[in-house]
Residue frames relative to the residue before (quaternion, step in Angstrom):
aa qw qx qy qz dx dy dz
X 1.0000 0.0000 0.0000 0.0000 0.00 0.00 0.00
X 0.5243 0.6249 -0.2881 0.5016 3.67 1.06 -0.92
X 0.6924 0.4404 -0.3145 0.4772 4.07 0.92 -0.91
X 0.6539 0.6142 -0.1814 0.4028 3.07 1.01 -1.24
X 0.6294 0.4868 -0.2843 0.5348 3.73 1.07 -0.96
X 0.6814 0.5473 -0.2773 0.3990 3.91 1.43 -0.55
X 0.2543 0.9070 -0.1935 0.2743 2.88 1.90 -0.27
X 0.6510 -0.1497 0.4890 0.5610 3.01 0.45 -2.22
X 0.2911 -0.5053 0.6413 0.4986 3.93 -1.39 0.17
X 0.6335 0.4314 -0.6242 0.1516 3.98 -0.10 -0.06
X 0.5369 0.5386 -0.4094 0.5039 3.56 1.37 -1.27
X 0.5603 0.4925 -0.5698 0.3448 3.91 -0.03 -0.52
X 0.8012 0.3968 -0.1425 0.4246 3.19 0.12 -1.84
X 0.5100 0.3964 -0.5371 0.5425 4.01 1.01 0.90
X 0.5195 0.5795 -0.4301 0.4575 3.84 0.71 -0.86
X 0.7519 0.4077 -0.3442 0.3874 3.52 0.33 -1.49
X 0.4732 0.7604 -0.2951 0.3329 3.42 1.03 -1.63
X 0.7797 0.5088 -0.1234 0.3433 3.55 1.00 -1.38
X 0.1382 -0.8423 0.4866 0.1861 3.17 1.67 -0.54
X 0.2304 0.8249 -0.5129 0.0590 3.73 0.52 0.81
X 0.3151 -0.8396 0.4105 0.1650 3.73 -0.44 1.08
X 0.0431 -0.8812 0.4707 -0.0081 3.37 -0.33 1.04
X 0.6219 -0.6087 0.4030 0.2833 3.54 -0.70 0.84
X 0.7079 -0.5231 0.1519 0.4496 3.72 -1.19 0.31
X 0.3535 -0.7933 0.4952 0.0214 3.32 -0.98 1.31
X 0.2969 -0.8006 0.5127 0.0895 3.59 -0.50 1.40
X 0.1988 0.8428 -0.4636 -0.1876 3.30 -0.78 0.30
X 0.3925 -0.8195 0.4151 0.0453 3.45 -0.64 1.67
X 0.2130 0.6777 -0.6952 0.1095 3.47 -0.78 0.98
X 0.1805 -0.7010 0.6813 -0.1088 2.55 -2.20 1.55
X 0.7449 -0.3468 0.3230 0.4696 3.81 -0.72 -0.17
X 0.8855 0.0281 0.0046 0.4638 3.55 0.39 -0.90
X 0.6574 0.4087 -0.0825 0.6277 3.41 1.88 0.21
X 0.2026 -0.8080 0.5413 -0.1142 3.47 -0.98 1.36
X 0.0545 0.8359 -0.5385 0.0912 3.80 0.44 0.81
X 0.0290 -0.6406 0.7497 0.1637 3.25 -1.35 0.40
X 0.0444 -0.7611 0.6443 0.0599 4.00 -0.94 0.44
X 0.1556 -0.6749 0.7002 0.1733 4.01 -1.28 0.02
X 0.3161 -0.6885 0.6479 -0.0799 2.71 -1.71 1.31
X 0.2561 -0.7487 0.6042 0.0938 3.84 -0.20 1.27
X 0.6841 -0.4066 0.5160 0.3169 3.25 -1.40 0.21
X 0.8068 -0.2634 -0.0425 0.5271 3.42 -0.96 2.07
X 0.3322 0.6394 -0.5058 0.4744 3.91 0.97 1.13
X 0.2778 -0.7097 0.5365 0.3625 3.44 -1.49 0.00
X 0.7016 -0.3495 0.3613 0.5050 3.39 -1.72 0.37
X 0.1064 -0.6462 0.7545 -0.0421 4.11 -1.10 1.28
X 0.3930 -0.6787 0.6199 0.0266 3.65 -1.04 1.41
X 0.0649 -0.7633 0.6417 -0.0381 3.66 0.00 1.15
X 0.8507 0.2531 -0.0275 0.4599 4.13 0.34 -0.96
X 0.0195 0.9009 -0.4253 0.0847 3.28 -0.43 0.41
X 0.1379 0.8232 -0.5506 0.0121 4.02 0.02 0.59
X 0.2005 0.7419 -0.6385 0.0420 3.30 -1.13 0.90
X 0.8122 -0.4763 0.2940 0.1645 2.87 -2.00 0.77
X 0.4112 0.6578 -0.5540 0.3022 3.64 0.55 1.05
X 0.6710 -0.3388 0.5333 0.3880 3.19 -1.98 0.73
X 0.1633 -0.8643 0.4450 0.1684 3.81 -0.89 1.07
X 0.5144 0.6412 -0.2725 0.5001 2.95 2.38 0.15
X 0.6234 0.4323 -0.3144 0.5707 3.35 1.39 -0.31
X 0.2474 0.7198 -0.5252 0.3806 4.10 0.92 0.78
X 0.3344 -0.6411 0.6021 0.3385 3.50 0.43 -1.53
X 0.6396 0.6003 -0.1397 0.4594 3.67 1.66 -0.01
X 0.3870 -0.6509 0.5316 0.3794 3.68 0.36 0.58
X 0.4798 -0.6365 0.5527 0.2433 3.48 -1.18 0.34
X 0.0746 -0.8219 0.5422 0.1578 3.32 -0.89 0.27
X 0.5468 -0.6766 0.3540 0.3434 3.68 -0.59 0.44
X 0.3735 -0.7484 0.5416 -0.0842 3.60 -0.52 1.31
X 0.5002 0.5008 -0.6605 0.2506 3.90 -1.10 1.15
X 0.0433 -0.7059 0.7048 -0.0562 2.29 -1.20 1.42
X 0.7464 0.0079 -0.0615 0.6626 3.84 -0.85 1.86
X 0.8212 -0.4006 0.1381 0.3822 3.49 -1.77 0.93
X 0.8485 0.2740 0.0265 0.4519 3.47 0.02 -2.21
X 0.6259 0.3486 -0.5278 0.4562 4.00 0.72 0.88
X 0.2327 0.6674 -0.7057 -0.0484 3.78 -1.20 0.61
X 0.0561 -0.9443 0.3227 0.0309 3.26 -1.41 0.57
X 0.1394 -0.6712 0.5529 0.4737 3.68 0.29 -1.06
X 0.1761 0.7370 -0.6485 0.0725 2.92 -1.20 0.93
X 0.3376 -0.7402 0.5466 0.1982 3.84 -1.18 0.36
X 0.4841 -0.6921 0.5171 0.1390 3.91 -0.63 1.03
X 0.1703 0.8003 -0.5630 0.1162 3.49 -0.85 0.31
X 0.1244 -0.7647 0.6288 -0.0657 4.00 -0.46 0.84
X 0.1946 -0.8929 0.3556 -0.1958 2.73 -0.86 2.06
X 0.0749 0.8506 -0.4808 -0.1992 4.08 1.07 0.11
X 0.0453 -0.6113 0.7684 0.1838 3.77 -1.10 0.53
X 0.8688 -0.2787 0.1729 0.3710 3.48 -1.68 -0.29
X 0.6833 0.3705 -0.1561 0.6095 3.77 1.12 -0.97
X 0.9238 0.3118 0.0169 0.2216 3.86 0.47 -0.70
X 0.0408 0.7231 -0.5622 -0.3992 3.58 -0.79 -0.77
X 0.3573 -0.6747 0.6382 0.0988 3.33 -1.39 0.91
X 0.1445 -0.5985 0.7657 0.1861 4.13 -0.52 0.86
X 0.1921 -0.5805 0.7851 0.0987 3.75 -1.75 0.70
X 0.0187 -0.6427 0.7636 0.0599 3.46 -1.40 0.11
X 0.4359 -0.6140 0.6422 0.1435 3.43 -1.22 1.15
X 0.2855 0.6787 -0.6725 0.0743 3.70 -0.84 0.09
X 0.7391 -0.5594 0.2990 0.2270 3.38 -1.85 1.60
X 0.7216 0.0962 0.0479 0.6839 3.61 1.74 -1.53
X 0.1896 -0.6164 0.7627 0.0486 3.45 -1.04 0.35
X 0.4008 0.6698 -0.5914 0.2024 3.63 -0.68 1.54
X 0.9245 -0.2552 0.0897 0.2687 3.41 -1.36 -0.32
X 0.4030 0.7214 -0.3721 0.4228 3.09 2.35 -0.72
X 0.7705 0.4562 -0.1628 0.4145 2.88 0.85 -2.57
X 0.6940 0.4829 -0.4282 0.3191 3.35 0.00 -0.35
X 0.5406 0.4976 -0.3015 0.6076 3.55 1.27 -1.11
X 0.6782 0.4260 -0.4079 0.4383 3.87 -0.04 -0.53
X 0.6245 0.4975 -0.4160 0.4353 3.58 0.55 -1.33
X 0.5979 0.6158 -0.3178 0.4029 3.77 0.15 -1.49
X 0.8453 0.2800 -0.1206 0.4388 3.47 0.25 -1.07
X 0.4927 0.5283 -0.3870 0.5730 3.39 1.73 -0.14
X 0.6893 0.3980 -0.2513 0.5508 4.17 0.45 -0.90
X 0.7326 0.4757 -0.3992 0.2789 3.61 0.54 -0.04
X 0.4646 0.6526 -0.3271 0.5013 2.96 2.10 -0.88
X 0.8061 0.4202 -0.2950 0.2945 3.32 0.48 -1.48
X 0.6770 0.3868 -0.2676 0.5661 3.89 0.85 -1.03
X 0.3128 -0.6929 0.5914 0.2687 2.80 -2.25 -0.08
X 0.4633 -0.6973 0.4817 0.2591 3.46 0.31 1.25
X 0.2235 -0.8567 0.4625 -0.0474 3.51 -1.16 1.71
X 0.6900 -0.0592 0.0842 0.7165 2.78 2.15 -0.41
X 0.6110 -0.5613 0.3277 0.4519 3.91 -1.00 1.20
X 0.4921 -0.6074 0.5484 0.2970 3.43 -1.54 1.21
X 0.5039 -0.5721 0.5974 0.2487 3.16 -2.24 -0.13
X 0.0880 -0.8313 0.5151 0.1895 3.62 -0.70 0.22
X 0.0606 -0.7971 0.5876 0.1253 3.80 -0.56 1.05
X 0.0282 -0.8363 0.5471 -0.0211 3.80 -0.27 1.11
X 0.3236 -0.7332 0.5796 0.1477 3.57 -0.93 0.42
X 0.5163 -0.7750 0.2155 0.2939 3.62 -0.42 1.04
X 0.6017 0.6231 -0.2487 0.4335 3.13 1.72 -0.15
X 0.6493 0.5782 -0.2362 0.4340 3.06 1.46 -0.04
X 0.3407 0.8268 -0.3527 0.2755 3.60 2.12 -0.63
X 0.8258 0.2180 -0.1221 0.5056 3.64 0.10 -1.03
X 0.8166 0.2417 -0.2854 0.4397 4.24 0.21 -0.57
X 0.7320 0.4943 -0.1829 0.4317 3.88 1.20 -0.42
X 0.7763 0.4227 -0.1492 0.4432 3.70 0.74 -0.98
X 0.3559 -0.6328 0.6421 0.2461 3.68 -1.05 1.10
X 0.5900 -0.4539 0.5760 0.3378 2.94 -2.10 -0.32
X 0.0645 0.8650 -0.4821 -0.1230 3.88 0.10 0.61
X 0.4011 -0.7504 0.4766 0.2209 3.69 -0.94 0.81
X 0.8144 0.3423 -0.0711 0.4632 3.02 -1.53 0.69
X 0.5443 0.4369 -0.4455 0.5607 3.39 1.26 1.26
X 0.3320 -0.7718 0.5384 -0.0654 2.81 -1.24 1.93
X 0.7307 -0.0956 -0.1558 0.6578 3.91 1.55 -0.10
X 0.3750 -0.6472 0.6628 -0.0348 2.94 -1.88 1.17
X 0.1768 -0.6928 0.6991 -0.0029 3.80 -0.79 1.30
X 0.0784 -0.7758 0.6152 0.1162 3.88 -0.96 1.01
X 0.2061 0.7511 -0.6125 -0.1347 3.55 -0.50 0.04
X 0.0561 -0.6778 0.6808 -0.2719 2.85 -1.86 0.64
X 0.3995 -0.5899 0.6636 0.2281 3.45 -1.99 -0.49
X 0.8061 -0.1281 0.0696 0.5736 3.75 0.31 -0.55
X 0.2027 0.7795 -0.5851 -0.0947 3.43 -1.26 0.69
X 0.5714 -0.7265 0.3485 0.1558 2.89 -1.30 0.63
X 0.5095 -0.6079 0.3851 0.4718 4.12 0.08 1.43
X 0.6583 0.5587 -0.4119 0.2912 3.46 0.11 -1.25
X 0.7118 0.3986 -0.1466 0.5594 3.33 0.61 -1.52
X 0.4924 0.5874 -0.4657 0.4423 3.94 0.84 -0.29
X 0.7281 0.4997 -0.2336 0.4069 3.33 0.73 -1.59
X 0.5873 0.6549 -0.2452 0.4075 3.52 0.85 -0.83
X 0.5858 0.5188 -0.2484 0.5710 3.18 1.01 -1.82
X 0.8629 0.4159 -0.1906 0.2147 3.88 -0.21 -1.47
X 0.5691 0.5952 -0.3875 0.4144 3.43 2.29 -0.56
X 0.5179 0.6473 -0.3905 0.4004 3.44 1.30 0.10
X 0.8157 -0.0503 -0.1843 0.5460 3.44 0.86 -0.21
X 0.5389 -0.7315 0.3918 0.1446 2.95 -0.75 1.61
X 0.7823 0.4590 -0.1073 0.4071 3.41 0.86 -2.09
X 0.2800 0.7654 -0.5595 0.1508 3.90 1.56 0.08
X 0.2007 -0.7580 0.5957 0.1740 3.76 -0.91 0.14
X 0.8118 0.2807 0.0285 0.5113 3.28 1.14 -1.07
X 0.1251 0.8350 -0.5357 0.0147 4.11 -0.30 0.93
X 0.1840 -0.7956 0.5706 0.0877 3.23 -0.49 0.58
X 0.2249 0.7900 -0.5704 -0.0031 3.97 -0.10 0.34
X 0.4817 -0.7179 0.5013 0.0357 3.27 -1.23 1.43
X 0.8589 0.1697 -0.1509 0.4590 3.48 0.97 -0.44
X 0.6207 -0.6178 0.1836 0.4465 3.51 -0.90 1.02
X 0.5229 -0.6489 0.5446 0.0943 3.32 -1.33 0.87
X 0.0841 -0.8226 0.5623 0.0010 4.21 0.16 1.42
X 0.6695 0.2345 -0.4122 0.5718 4.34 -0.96 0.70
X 0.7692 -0.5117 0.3812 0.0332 1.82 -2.59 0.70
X 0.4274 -0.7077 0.4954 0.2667 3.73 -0.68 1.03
X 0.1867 0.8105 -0.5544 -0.0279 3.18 -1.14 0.84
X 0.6920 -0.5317 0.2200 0.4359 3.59 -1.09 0.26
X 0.7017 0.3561 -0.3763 0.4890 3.67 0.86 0.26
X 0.3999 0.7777 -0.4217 0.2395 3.02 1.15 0.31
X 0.3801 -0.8271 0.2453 0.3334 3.77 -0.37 1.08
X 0.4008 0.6330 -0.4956 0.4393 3.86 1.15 -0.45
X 0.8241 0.1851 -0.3067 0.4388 4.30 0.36 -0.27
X 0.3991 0.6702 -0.5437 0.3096 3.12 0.85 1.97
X 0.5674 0.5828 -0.2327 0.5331 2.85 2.09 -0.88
X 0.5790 -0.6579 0.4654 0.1240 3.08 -1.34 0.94
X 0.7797 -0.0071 0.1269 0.6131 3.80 1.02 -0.89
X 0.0234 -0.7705 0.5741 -0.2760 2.88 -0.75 2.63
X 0.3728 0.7473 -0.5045 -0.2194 2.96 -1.07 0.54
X 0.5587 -0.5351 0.5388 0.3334 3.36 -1.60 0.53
X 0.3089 -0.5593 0.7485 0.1774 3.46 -2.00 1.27
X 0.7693 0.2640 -0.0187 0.5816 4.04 0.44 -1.44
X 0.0218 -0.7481 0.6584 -0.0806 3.98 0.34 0.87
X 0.0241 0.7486 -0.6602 -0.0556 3.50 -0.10 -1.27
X 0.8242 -0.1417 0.1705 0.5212 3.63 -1.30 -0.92
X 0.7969 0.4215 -0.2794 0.3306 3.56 0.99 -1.53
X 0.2219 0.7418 -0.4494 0.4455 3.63 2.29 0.72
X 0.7691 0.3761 -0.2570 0.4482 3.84 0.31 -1.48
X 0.6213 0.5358 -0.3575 0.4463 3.87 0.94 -0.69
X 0.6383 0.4518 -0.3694 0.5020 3.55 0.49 -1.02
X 0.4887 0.3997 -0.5070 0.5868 4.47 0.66 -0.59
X 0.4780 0.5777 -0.5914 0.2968 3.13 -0.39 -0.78
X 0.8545 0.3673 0.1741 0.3234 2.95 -0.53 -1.88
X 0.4962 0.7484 -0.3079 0.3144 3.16 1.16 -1.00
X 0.0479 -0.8421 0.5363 -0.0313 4.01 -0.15 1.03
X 0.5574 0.6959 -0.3567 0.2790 3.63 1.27 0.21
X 0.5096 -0.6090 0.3478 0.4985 3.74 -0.83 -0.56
X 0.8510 0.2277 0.0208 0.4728 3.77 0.79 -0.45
X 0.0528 -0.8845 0.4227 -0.1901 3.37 0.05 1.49
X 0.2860 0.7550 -0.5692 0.1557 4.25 -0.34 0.58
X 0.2851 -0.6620 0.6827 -0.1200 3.22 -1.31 1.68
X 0.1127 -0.6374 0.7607 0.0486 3.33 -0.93 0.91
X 0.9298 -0.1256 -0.1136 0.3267 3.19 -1.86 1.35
X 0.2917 -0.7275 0.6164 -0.0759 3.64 0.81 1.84
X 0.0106 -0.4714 0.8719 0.1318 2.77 -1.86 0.52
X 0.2705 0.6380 -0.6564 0.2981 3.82 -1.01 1.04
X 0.4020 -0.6998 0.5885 0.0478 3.29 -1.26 1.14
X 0.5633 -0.5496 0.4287 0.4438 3.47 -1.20 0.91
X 0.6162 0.6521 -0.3649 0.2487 3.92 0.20 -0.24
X 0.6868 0.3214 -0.1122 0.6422 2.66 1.71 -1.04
X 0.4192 0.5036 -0.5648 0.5017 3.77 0.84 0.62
X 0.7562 0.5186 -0.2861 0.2780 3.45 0.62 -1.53
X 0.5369 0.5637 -0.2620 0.5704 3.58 1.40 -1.12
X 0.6119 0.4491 -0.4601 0.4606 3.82 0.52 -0.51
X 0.8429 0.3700 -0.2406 0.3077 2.94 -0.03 -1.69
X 0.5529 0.5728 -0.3474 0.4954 3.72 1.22 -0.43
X 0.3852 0.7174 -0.3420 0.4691 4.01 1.33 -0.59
X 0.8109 0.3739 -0.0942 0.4402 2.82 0.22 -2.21
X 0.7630 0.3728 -0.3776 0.3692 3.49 0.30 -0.99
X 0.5663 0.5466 -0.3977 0.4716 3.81 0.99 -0.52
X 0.3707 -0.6776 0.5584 0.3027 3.92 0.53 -0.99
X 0.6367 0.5656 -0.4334 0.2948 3.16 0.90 0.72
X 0.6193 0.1776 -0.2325 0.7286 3.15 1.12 1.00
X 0.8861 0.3022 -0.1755 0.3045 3.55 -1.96 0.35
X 0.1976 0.8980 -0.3869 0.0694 3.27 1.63 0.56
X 0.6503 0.5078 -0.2630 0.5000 3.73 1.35 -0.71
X 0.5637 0.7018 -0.3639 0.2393 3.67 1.39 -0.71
X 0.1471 -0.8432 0.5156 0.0397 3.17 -0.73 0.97
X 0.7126 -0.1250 -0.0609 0.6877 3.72 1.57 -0.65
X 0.1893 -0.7531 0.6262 0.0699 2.87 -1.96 0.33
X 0.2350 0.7471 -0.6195 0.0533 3.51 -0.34 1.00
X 0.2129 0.6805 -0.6885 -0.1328 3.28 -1.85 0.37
X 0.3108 -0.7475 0.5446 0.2189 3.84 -0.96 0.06
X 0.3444 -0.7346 0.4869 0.3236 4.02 -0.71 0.77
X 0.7218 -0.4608 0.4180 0.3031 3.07 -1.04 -0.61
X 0.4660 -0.7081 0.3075 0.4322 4.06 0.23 0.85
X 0.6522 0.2996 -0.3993 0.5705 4.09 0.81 -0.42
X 0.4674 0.7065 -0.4463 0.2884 3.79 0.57 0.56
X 0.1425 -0.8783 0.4466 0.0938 3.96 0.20 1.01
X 0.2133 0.7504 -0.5981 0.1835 3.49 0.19 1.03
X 0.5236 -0.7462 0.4068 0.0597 3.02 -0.57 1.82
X 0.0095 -0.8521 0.5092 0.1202 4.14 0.71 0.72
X 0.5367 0.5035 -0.5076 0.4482 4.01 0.93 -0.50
X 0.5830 0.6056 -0.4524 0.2979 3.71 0.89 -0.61
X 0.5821 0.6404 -0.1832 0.4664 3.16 0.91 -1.75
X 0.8956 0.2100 -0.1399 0.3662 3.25 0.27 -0.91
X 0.4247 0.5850 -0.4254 0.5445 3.72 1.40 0.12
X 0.7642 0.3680 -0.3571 0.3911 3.86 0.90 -0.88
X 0.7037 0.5042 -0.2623 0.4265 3.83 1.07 0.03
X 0.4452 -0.6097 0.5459 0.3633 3.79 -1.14 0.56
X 0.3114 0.7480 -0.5845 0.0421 2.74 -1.50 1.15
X 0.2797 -0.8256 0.4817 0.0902 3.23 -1.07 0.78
X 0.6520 -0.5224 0.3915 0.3857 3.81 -1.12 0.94
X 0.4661 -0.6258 0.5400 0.3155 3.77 -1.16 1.54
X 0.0034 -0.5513 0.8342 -0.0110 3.31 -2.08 0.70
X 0.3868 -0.7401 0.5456 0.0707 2.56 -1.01 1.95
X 0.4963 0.6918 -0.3866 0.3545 3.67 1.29 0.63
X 0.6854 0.3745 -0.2218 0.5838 3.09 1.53 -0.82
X 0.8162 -0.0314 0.0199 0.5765 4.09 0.96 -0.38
X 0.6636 -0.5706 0.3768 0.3035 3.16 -1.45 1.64
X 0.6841 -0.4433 0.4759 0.3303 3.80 -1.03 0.20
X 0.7374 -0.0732 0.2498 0.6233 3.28 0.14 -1.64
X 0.3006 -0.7502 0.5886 -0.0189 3.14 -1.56 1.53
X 0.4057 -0.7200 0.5315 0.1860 3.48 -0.75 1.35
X 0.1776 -0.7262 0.6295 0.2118 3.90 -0.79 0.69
X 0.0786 -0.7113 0.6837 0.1432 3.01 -1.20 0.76
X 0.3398 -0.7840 0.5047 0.1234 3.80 -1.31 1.18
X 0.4892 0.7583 -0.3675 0.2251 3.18 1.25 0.43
């Protein structure tokens, strides 16, 4: 339907006409590559669209002319793709910047009705010269290598209502209380490191997981003593993170300095289902 709406403004204005409802819509921008993908209910994220940065004359395909909305025109070359779950339409195009994304965004919104807030998967290099402001996203995937809080904060004052962040690369400055990453509610860290134990700290959400922590038993123990007193972490429902295997974190410690008593599966369920909504 998306090819078709490129068609013509009449084929557009049948696409719209249809009101076709479409399930949670991702929308993926990288340096040289624009994706949109949809995500069904307890499904994964399926890549349906796809633009990247190739010469469209070096395809083997005549170009064809490309606008999509006011401020994108282009050459570009078409191409339909099946992998194991899908088809994927590619489109070759010379540049892949801020026009096309902004245009695309407002092209896919006209056409669908939106069943449920979108996802956003952004690459950090793309924050300041490449990425709109999209509405009505409820989780955000960063990837990347290093970023920088400052520019984190920036990125996150744009959407207020985010419930869910996910950020793949390590996070560099200083955590503070106005800092926006401890508005969201459900985070997790791929590259935490040090600025992993600071963000617990502080952390005021409901659901929280760090891959390879650096955190001392001292500061496990002070959490977990926090939580069980109520004097901190009042919304917290889970916590996971896991160190690293040449990491020595001493767990008989951790657990010789706290009360505890043997589980009865009378007084609490075994295993607790998170829900990120």
């Amino acid at each position: 339907m998306f090819v078709l709406s490129l068609c013509s403004k009449r084929m557009k204005h049948c696409v719209i006409q249809a009101k076709r409802r479409v399930p949670k819509i991702w929308y993926c921008v990288y340096p040289d590559e624009t994706r949109i993908a949809v995500q069904e209910e307890g499904k994964r994220v399926e890549t349906i669209l796809e633009f990247f940065e190739e010469n469209p004359w070096l395809s083997g395909t005549k170009p064809e002319k490309l606008k999509i909305g006011e401020d994108f025109t282009a050459l570009g070359t078409f191409e339909t793709v099946r992998n194991k779950l899908n088809q994927i339409c590619l489109i070759r195009v010379l540049k892949s910047d801020r026009a096309l994304t902004r245009s695309l965004y407002e092209h896919v919104k006209s056409l669908f009705r939106y069943t449920k807030p979108c996802g956003l998967e952004v690459h950090i290099n793309t924050f300041t010269d490449k990425v709109p402001i999209y509405e009505k996203v409820d989780k955000i995937l960063l990837t990347g290598k290093s970023l920088k809080l400052n520019d984190l904060d920036s990125f996150l004052s744009q959407y207020p209502n985010l419930s869910t962040l996910m950020i793949q690369p390590s996070v560099i400055g200083q955590l503070c209380d106005s800092s926006k990453i401890l508005e969201i509610s459900n985070i997790q860290l791929s590259n935490p490191g040090h600025f992993g134990a600071s963000l617990l700290s502080k952390f005021t959400g409901r659901n929280i997981d760090c891959r390879d922590l650096f955190i001392t038993e001292a500061e496990i123990n002070l959490l977990i003593r926090k939580w069980m007193k109520s004097e901190a972490y009042h919304n917290l429902e889970t916590i996971h993170f896991s160190v690293t295997p040449d990491y020595d974190l001493d767990t008989d410690l951790i657990i010789d300095q706290l009360e505890t008593e043997e589980f009865d599966p009378t007084k609490r369920p075994q295993w607790y289902q998170i829900d990120y909504k």
